[in-house]
PAPA-754810 format. One record per residue: residue in one letter; residue number from 1; x, y, z of N, C-alpha, C in turn. Coordinates in nm, 3 decimals, decimal comma. Each point is the difference from the previous one (the first is absolute). Example, Ala and Ser with C-alpha at 12.3 -4.5 7.8 and 13.67 -1.06 7.14 Angstrom:
+----+-----+---------+---------+---------+---------+---------+---------+---------+---------+---------+
! aa !   i !     n_x !     n_y !     n_z !    ca_x !    ca_y !    ca_z !     c_x !     c_y !     c_z !
+----+-----+---------+---------+---------+---------+---------+---------+---------+---------+---------+
!  A !   1 !   1,319 !  -0,569 !   0,780 !  -0,089 !   0,119 !   0,000 !   0,090 !   0,120 !   0,000 !
!  S !   2 !  -0,035 !   0,105 !  -0,072 !   0,082 !   0,119 !   0,006 !  -0,077 !   0,109 !   0,073 !
+----+-----+---------+---------+---------+---------+---------+---------+---------+---------+---------+
//
This chain:
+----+-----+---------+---------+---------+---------+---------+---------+---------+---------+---------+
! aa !   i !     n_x !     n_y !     n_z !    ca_x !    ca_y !    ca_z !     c_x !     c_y !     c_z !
+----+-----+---------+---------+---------+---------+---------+---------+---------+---------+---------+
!  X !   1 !  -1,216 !  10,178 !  25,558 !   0,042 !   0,037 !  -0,133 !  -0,101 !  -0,057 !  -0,100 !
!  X !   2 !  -0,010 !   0,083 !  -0,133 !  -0,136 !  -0,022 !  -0,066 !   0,074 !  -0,109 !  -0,101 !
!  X !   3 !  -0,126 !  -0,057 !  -0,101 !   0,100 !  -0,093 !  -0,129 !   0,074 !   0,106 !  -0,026 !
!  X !   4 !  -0,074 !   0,132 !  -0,001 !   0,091 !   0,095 !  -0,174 !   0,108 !   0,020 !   0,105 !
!  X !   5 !   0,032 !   0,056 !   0,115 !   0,117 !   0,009 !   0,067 !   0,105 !  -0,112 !  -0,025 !
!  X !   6 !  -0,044 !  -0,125 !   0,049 !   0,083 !  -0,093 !  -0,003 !   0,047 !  -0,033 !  -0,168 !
!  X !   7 !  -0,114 !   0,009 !  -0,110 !   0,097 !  -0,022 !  -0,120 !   0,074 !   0,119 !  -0,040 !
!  X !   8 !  -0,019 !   0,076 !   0,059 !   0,112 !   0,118 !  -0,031 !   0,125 !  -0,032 !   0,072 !
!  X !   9 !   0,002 !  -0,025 !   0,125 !   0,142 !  -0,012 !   0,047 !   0,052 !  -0,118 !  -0,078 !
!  X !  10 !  -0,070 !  -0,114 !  -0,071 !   0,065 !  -0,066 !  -0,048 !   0,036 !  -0,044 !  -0,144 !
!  X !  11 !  -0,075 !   0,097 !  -0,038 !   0,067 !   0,084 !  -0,146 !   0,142 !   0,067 !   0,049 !
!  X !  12 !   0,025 !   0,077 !   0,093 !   0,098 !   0,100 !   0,045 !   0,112 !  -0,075 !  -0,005 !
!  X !  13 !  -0,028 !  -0,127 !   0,119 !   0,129 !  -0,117 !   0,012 !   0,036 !  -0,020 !  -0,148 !
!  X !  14 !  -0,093 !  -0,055 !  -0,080 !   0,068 !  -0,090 !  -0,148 !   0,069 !   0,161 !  -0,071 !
!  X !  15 !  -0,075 !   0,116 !   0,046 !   0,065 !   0,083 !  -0,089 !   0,162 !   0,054 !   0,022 !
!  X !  16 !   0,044 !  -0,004 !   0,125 !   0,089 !  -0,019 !   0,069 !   0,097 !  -0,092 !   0,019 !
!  X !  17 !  -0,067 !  -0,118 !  -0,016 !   0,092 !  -0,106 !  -0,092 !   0,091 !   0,025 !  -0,112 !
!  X !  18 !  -0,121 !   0,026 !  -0,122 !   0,064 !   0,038 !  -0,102 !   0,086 !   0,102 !  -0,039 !
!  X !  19 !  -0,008 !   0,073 !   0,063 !   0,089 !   0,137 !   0,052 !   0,132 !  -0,047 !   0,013 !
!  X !  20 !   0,007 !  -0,086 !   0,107 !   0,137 !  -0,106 !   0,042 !   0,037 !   0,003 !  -0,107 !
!  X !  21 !  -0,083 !  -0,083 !  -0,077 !   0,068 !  -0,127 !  -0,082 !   0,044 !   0,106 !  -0,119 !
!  X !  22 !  -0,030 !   0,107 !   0,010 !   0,049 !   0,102 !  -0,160 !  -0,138 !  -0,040 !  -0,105 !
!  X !  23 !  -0,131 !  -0,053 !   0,039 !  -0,110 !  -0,047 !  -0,081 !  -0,060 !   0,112 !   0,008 !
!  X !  24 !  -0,054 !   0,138 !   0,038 !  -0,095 !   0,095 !  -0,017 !  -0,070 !   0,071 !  -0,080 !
!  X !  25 !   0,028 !  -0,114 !  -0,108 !  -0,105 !   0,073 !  -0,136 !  -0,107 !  -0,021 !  -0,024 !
!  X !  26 !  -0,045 !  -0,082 !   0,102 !  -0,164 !  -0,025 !   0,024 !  -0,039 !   0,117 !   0,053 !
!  X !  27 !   0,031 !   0,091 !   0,013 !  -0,106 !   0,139 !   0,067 !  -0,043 !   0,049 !  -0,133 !
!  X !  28 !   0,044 !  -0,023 !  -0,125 !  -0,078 !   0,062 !  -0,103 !  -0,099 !  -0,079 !  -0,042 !
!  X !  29 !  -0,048 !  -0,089 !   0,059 !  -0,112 !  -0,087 !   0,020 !  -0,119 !   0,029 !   0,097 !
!  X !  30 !   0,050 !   0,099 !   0,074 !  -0,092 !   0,050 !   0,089 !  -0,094 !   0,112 !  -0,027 !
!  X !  31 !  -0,154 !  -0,019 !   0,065 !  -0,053 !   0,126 !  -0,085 !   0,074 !   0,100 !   0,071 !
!  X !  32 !  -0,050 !   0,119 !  -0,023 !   0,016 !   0,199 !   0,072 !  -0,061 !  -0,038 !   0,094 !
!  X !  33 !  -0,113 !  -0,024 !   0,031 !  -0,103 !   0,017 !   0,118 !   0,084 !  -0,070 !   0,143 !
!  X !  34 !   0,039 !  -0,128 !  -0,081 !   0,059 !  -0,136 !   0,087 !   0,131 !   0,066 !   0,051 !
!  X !  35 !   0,082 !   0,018 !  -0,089 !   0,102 !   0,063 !   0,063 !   0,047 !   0,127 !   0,122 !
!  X !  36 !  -0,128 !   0,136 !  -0,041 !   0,012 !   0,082 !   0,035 !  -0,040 !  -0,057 !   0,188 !
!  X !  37 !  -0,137 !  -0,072 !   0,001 !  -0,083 !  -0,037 !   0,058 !   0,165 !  -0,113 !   0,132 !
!  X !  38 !   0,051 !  -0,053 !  -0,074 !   0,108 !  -0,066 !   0,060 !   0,153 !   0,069 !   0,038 !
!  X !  39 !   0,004 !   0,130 !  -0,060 !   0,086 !   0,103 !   0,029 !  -0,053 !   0,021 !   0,151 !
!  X !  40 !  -0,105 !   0,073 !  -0,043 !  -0,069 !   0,053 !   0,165 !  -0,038 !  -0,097 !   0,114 !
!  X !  41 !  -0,016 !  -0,095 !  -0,030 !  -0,028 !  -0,118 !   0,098 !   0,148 !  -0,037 !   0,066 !
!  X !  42 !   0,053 !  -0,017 !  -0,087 !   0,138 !  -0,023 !   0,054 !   0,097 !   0,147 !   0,077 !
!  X !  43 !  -0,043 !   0,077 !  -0,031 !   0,035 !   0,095 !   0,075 !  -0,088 !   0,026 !   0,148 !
!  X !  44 !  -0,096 !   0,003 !  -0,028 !  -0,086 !  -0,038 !   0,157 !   0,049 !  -0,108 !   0,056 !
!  X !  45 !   0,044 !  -0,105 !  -0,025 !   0,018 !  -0,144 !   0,081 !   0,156 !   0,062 !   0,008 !
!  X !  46 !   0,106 !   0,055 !  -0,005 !   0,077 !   0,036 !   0,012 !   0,117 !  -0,121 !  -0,071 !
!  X !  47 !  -0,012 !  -0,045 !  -0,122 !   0,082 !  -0,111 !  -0,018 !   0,131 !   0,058 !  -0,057 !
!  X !  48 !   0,106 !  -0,084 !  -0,104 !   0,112 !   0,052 !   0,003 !   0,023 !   0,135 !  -0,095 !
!  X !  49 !   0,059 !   0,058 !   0,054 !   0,006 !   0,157 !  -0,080 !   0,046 !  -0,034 !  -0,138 !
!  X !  50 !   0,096 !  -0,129 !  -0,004 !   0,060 !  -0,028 !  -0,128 !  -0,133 !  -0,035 !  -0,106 !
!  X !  51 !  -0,046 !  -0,071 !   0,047 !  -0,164 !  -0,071 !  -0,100 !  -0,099 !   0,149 !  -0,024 !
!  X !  52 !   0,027 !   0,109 !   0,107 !  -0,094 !   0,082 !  -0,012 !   0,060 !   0,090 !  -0,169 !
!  X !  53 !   0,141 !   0,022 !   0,059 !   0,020 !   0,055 !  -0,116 !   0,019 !  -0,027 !  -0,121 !
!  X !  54 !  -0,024 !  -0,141 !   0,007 !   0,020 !  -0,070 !  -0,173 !  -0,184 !   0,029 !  -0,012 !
!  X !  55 !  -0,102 !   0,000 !   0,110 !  -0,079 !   0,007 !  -0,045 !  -0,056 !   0,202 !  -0,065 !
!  X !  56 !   0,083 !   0,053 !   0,081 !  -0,033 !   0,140 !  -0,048 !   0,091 !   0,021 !  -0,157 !
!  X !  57 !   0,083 !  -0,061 !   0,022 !   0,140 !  -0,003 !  -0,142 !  -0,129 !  -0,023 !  -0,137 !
!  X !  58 !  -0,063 !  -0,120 !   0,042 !  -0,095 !  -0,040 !  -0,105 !  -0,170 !   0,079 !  -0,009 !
!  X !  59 !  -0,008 !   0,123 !   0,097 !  -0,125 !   0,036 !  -0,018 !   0,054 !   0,155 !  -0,082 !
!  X !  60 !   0,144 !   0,034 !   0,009 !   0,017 !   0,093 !  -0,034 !   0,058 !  -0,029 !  -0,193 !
!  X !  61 !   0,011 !  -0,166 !   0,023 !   0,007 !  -0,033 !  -0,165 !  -0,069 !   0,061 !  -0,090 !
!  X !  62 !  -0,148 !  -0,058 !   0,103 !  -0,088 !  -0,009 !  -0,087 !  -0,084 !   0,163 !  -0,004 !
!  X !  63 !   0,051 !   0,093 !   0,069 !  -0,041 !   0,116 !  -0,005 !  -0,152 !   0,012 !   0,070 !
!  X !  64 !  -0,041 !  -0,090 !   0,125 !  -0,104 !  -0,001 !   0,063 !  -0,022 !   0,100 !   0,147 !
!  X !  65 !  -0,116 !   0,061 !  -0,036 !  -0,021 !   0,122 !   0,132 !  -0,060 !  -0,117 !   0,125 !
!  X !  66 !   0,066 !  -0,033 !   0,118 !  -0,016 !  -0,019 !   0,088 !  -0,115 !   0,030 !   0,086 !
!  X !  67 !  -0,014 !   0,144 !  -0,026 !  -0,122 !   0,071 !   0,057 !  -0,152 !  -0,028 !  -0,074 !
!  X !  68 !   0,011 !  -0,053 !  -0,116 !  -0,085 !  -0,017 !  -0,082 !  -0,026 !  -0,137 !   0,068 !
!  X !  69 !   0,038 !  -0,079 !   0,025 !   0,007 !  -0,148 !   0,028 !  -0,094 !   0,009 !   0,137 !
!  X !  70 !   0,085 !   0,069 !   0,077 !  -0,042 !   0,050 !   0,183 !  -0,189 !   0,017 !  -0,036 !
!  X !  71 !  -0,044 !   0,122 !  -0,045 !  -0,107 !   0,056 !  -0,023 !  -0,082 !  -0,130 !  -0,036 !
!  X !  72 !   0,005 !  -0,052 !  -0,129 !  -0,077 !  -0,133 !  -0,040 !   0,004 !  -0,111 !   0,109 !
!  X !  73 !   0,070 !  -0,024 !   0,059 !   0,021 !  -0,124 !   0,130 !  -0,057 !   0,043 !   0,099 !
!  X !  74 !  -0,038 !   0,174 !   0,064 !  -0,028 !   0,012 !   0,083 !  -0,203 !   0,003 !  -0,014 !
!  X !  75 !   0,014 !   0,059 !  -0,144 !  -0,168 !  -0,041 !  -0,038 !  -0,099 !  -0,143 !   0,021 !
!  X !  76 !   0,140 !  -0,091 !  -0,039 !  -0,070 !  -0,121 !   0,008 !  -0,102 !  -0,044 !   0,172 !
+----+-----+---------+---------+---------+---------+---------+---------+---------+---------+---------+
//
């Protein structure tokens, strides 16, 4: 597992935490890129469907194309 792998899963845990705890208003702290980028990661690693969909709940807040995200990540 790479750093960026491993600080992602452990962004995921604290974000999941806060979830618990009723704290989840730190995702409007998050950039588009970060989020979208952690939508899809977390859907590849197969983590909890509940976290997935607070994370799609919040990409569809913010009115962000997914596919737009995909294309730029896959350039890099």
């Amino acid at each position: 597992m790479t750093n960026k792998e491993l600080n992602f899963v452990v962004w995921i845990v604290r974000q999941q935490i806060e979830i618990e705890k009723g704290r989840a208003n730190k995702m409007e702290r998050i950039s588009d890129e970060f989020l979208v980028e952690s939508f899809i990661q977390a859907k590849k690693m197969g983590l909890d469907l509940d976290f997935i969909s607070i994370l799609e709940e919040e990409i569809k807040l913010r009115k962000l194309n997914i596919d737009d995200y995909q294309d730029a990540m896959n350039c890099i």
